[in-house]
Residue, then its C-alpha position, 0 to 999 in steps of 0.5 A: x857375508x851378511x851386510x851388517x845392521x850399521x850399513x844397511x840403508x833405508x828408504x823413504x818407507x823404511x825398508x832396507x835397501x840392499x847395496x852389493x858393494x858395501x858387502x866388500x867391506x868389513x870396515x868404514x870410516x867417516x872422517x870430518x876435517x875442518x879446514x881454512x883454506x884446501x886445495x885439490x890438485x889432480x896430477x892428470x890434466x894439471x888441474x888445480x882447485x882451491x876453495x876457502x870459507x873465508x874469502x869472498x870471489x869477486x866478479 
């Protein structure tokens, strides 16, 4: 299957860069969410991360 001309990557000079794993795929997304406040938690090792654009962190 030929890699379609909304994938395909270019260098600097504007050559194509050919990418294999984007040969597996027949259909890509790109998602912006907008958020206050988010937080991460990864269930393996019991992390938890947060970030937030409107509160400063303080020393």
């Amino acid at each position: 299957m030929a890699i379609p001309d909304f994938l395909r990557l270019k260098d600097d000079g504007g050559a194509d860069i050919k990418e294999p794993s984007f040969e597996k795929h027949n259909h890509l997304e790109q998602i912006e969410l907008r958020y206050e406040k988010i937080s991460w938690t990864y269930k393996d090792g019991n992390i938890i991360h947060s970030d937030s654009w409107n509160e400063r962190t303080t020393a």
